[in-house]
C-alpha positions in Angstrom: 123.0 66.0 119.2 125.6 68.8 119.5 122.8 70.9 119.1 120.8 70.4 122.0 123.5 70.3 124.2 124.6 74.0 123.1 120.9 74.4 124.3 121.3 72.2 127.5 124.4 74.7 128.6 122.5 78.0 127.2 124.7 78.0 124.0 121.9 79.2 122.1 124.1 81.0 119.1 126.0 78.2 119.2 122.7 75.8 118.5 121.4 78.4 115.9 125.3 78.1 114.4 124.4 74.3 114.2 121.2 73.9 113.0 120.7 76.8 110.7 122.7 75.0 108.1 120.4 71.8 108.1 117.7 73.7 107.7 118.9 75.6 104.8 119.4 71.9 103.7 115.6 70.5 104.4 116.0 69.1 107.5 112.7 69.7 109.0 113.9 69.1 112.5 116.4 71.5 112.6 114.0 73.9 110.6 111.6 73.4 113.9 114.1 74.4 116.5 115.8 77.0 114.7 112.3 78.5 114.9 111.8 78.0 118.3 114.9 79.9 119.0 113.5 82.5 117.0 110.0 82.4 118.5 111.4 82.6 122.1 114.5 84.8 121.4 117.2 83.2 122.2 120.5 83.0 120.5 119.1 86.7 118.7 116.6 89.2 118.9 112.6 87.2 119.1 111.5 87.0 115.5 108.2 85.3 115.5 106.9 85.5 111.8 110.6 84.0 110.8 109.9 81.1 113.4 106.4 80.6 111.4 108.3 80.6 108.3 110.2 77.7 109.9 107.5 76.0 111.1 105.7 76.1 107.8 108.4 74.4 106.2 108.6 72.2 108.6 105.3 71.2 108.6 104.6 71.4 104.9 108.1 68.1 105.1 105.5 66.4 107.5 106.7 67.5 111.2 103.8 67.6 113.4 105.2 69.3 116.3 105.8 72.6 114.0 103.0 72.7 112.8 101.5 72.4 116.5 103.4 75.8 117.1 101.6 77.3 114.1 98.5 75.9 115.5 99.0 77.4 119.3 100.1 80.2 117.6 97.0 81.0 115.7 95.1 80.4 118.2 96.2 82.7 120.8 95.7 85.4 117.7 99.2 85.5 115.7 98.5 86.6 112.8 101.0 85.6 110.3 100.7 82.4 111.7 96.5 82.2 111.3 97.6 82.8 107.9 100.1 79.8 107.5 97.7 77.6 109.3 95.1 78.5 106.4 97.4 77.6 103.8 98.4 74.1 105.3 94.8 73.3 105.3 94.5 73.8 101.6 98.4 72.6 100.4 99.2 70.6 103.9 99.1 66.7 104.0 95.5 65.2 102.7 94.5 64.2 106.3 94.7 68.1 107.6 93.3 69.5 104.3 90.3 71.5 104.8 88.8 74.2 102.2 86.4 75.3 105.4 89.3 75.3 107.9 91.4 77.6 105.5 89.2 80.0 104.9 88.1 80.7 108.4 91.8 81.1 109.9 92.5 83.2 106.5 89.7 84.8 107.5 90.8 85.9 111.3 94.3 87.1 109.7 92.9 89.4 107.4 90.5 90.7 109.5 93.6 91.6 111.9 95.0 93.8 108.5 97.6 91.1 107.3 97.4 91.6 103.6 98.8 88.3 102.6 95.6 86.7 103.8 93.4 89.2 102.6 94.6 88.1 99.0 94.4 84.7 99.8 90.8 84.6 101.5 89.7 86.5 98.2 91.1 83.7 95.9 88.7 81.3 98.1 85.3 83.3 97.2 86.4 82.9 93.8 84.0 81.0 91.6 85.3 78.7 88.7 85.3 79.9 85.2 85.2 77.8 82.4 85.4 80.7 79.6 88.7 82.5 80.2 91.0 83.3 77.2 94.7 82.6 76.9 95.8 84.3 80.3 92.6 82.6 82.1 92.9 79.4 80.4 96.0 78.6 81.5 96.9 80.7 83.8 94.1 82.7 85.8 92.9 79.2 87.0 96.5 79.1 88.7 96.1 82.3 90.3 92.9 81.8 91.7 94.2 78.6 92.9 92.2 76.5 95.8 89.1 78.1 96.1 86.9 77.6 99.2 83.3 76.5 99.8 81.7 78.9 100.4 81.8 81.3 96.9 81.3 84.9 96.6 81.8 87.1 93.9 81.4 90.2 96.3 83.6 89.4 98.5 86.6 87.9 96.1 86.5 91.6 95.3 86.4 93.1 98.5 89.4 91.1 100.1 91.7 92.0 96.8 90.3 95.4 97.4 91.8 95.5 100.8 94.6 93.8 99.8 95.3 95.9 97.1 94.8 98.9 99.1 97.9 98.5 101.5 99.9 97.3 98.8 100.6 94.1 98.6 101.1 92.8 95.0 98.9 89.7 94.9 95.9 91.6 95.9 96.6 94.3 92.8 97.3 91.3 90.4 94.2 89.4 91.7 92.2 92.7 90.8 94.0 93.1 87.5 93.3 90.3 86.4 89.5 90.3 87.0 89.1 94.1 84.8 91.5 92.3 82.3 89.3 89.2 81.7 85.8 90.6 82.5 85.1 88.6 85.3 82.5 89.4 88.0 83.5 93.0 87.1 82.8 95.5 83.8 85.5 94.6 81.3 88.9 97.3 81.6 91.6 96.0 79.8 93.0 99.0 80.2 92.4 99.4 84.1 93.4 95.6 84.1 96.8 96.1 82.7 97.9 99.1 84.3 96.9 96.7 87.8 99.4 94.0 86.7 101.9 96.3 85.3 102.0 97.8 88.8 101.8 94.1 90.8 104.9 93.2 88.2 106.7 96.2 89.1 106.6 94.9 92.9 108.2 92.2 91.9 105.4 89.7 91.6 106.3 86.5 89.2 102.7 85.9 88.4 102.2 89.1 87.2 105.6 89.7 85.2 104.7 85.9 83.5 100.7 87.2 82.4 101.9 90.2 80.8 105.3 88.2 79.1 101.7 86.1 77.7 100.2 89.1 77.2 102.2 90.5 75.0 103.2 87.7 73.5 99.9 86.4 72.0 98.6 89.5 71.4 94.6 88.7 72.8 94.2 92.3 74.5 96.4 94.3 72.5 99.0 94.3 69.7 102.0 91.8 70.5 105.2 93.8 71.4 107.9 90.7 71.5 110.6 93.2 73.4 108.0 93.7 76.4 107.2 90.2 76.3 110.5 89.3 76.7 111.5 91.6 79.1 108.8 90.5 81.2 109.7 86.7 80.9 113.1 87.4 82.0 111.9 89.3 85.1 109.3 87.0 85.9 111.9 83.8 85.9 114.3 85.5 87.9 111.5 86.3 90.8 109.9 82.9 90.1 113.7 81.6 90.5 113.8 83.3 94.1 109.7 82.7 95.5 109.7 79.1 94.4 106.0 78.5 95.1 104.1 75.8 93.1 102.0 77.2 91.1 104.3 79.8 89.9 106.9 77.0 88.6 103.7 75.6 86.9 102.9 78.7 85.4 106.9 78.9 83.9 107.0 75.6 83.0 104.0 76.1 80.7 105.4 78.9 79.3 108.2 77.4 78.4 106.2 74.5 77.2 104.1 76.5 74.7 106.8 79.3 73.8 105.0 82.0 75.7 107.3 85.3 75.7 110.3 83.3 75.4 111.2 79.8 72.6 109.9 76.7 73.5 112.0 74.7 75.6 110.9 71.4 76.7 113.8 71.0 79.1 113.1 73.8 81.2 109.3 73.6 81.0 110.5 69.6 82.4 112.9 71.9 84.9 109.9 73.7 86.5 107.4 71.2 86.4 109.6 68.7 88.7 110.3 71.4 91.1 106.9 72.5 91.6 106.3 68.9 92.4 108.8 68.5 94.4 107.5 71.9 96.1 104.4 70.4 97.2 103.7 66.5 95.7 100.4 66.1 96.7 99.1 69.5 95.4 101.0 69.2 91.9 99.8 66.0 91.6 96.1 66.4 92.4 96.0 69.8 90.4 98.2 69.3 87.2 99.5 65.6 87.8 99.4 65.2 84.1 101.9 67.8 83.3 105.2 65.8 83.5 103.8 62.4 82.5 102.6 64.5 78.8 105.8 66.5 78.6 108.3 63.4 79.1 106.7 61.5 76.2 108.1 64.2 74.0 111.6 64.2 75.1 114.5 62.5 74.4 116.8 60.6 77.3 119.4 63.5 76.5 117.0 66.0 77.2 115.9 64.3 80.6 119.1 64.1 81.3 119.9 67.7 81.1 116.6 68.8 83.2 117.5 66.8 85.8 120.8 68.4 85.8 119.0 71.4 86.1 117.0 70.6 88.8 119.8 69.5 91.0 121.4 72.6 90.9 118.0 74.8 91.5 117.7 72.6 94.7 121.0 73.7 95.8 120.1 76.8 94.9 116.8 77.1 97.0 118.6 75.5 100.2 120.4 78.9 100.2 117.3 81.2 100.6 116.4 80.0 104.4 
């Protein structure tokens, strides 16, 4: 309430000083009009991809009128928003969800040079695979993620390709990954390492967590423990700060199965419960039996102690707004 009447009297730092801590906190509300102050530029200098940022988390908690904003914003050509509007039709509540929908807005964003969406539209032309190794197995399928109807081999390629070309890390992982595996490409381990060596060095968790598996189980070359577990410890502490679903899925199972690091059921428990809390109805429809396996192997004590953990991740992503 205090809030908009700062706005009422044109006390827009004062509304921004208000509501910027309940969004840090979830509040999807106050994560909806601290981007519209941000969107229109008031209280601050006019930041429109932050306000989509908003707005996407906003409308990811459920609140319609944000993710209206990303909506008129996408339509009127914005591309970082075209973008978020493709991802809430693939991770968004089930009555938006549409694998057609996504990959024609991801479509307009990368055709407008975004990079982001170039890497994403790729993953859609993606076909299945049902005869990947250890790093395909369990994890490439994660990577690729939701894949669109319309499948292309070609063009997976060409929008990682692109992707990869300005630099963005997804896009050079995404191409990596396909030499490393043999995949609609001529097998290059070699090519295909020295790709996710280079997304990992930007920083990208899904990158630093394949090659901690990598050189771990030793399926494309000779296991170096010391690389694998410098590579674990990099990739937890970016997975730590992204907080995306599939990438606590991918930690969680390598904590689960001792992958570059000891197995540890509580924190594979850890980042299995916050990738669902992340995004419920993805987790659930694409690896729903994950906890419900896990918890029939731990004791109350060790329960106990995830959700300790959890608790204070929470707190910790709160801060990150």
């Amino acid at each position: 309430k205090r809030g908009y009447q700062a706005v009422k009297s044109g006390d827009y730092q004062g509304a921004l000083d208000l509501w910027t801590p309940m969004a840090r906190k979830g509040d999807a509300e106050a994560q909806f009009r601290v981007g519209l102050l941000n969107e229109n530029g008031l209280g601050g200098a006019r930041n429109v991809e932050r306000a989509v940022g908003l707005y996407a988390r906003a409308a990811a908690a459920g609140h319609w009128r944000a993710l209206l904003r990303i909506k008129d914003l996408a339509r009127n050509g914005t591309a970082i928003a075209q973008y978020r509007l493709g991802e809430n039709h693939l991770t968004g509540f089930a009555d938006n969800r549409s694998e057609r929908k996504a990959q024609i807005w991801f479509e307009r964003a990368a055709n407008q040079g975004l990079a982001e969406a170039q890497a994403a539209l790729g993953r859609t032309y993606l076909p299945p695979s049902s005869s990947w190794g250890v790093i395909g197995r369990f994890f490439g399928q994660l990577f690729t993620g939701w894949r669109g109807p319309k499948r292309d081999k070609a063009l997976a390629i060409r929008w990682f390709q692109a992707a990869a070309d300005m630099g963005n890390a997804e896009g050079i992982f995404q191409l990596g990954l396909l030499y490393l595996l043999g995949h609609y490409v001529e097998q290059d381990i070699k090519a295909g390492l020295a790709l996710m060596e280079d997304a990992a060095g930007k920083g990208f968790g899904h990158a630093q967590i394949s090659l901690a598996i990598i050189y771990s189980e030793g399926e494309y070359l000779p296991p170096d423990p010391e690389r694998a577990s410098y590579w674990f410890r990099e990739g937890e502490h970016q997975i730590n700060r992204d907080f995306k679903t599939e990438t606590l899925v991918c930690l969680g199972i390598a904590y689960r199965e001792g992958w570059g690091t000891a197995p540890n059921k509580v924190l594979a428990y850890k980042w299995f419960r916050l990738a669902e809390h992340k995004d419920k109805y993805q987790f659930r429809l694409m690896f729903g039996s994950l906890i419900k396996d896990l918890k029939k192997t731990m004791t109350k004590d060790e329960i106990r102690t995830a959700i300790d953990l959890i608790e204070a991740a929470y707190d910790e992503e709160t801060e990150s707004l």
